[in-house]
C-alpha positions as CSV (number, residue, x, y, z in Angstrom):
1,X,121.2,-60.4,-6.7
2,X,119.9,-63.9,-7.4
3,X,118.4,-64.1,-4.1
4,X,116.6,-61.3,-5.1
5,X,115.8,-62.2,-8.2
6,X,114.6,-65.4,-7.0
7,X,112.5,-63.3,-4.2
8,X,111.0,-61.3,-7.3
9,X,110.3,-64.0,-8.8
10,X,107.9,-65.7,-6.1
11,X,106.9,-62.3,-5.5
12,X,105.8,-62.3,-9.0
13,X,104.2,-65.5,-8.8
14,X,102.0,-64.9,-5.2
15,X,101.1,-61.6,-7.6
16,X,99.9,-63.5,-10.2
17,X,98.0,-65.5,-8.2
18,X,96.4,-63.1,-6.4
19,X,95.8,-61.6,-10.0
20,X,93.9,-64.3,-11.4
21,X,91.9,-65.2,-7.6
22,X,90.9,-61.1,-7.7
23,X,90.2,-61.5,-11.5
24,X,87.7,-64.9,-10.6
25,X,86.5,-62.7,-8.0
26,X,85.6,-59.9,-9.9
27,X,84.2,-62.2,-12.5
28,X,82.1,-63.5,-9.6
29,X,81.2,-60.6,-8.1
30,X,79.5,-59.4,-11.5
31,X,78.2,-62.4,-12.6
32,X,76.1,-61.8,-8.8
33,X,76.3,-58.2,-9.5
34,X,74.1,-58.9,-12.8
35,X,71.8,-61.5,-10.8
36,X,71.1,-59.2,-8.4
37,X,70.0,-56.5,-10.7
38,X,68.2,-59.1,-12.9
39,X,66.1,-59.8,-9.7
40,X,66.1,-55.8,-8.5
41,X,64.7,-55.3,-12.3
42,X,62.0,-58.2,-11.5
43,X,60.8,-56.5,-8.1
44,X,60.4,-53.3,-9.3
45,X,58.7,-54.9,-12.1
46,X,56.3,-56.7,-9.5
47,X,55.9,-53.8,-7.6
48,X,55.0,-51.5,-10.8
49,X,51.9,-54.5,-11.2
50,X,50.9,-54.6,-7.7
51,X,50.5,-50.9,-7.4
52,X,49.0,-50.6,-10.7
53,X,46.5,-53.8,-9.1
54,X,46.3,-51.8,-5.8
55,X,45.1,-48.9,-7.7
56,X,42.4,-50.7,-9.8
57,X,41.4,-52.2,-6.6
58,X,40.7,-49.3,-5.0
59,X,38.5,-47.7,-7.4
60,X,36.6,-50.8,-7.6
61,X,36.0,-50.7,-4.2
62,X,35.2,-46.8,-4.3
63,X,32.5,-48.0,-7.2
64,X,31.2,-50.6,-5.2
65,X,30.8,-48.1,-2.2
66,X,28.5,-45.6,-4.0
67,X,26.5,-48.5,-5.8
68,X,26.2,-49.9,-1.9
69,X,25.4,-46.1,-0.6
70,X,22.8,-45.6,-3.8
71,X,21.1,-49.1,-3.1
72,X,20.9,-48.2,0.7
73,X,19.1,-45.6,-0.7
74,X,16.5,-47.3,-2.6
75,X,16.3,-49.6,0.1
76,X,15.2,-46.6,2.1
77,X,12.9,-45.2,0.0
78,X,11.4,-48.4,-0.9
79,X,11.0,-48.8,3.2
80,X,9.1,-45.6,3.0
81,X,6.5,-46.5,0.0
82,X,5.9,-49.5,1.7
83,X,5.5,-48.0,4.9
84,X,3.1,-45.3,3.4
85,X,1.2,-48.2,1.4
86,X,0.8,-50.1,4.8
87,X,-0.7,-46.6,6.2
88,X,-2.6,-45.9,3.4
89,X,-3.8,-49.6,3.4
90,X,-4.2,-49.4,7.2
91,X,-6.2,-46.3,6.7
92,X,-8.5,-47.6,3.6
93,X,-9.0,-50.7,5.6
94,X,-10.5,-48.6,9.0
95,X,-12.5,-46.9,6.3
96,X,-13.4,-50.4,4.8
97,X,-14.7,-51.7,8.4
98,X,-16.2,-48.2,9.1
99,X,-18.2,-48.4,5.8
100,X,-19.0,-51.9,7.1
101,X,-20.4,-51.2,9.9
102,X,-22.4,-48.0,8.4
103,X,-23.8,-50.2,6.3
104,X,-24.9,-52.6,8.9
105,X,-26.2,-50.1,11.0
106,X,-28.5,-49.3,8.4
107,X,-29.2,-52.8,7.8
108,X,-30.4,-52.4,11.3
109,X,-32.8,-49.6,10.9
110,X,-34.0,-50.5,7.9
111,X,-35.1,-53.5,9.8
112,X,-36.4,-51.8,13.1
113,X,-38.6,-49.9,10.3
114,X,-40.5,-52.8,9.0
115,X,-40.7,-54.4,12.1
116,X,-42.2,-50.8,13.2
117,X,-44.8,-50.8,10.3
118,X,-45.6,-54.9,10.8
119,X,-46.5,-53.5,14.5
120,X,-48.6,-50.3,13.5
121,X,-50.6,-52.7,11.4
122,X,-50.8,-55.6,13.6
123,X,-52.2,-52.4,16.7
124,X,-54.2,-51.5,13.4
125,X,-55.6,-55.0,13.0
126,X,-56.1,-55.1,17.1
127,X,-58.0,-51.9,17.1
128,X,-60.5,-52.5,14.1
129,X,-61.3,-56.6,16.2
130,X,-61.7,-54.7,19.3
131,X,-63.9,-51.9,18.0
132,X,-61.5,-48.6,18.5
133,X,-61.6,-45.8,15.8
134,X,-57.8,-45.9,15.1
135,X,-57.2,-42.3,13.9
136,X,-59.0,-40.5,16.2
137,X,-58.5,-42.4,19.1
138,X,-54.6,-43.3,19.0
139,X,-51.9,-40.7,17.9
140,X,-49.2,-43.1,16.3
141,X,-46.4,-43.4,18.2
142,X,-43.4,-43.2,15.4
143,X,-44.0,-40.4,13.1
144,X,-41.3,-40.9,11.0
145,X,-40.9,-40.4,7.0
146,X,-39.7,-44.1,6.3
147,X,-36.4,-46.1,5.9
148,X,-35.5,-44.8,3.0
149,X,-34.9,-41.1,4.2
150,X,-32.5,-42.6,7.2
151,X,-30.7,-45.0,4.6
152,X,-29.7,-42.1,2.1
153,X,-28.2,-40.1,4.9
């Protein structure tokens, strides 16, 4: 019976041992236990902000697309004033040149007019020296009722 005490005994010894090494253990195990939840807490935490950032994010990217989409647009129809104002001015300046040369064309005639009447009177002139009744012998070449009539046209 003593040997059997004594094998209880060590028995009881390894078993207290083993007690207190699983009792560190567990003590270790929820010291890391808590750690790791600590740090699980933490992520989710992160992860809660970087949604919540991802979120915000894209909204102001989905703001920043229609302002882009409504500037294209006014860049567009800006394009198409100017384009119209370049026409317009295109137009008004064919206009500008045709009224240009309109007006020199009746610059012109004006001119070929007086030059017309300095000639009628220079033939008068001629005629009277050399003796010829002008009316009745000549029928004037231009009949005409005067620059003014072709410059009011």
């Amino acid at each position: 019976m003593s040997a059997m005490l004594v094998d209880l005994q060590r028995k009881q010894v390894v078993l207290s041992a083993q007690k207190s090494d699983l009792k560190a253990s567990l003590e270790a195990s929820g010291l890391a236990l808590k750690a790791a939840e600590g740090k699980v807490l933490e992520c989710e935490q992160a992860l809660a902000l970087e949604v919540e950032k991802s979120k915000k994010d894209a909204e102001a990217v989905k703001r920043l697309e229609r302002k882009a989409h409504f500037l294209k647009m006014d860049r567009d129809n800006i394009r198409q004033i100017l384009k119209s104002y370049e026409a317009e001015k295109e137009k008004d300046g064919s206009e500008t040149k045709l009224e240009a040369d309109l007006l020199a064309a009746r610059k012109e005639i004006h001119d070929l007019w007086q030059k017309n009447e300095e000639l009628e009177t220079k033939l008068d002139e001629a005629s009277k020296r050399v003796g010829v009744d002008q009316e009745s012998s000549k029928e004037k070449i231009f009949r005409y009722s005067g620059p003014e009539s072709v410059l009011d046209a």
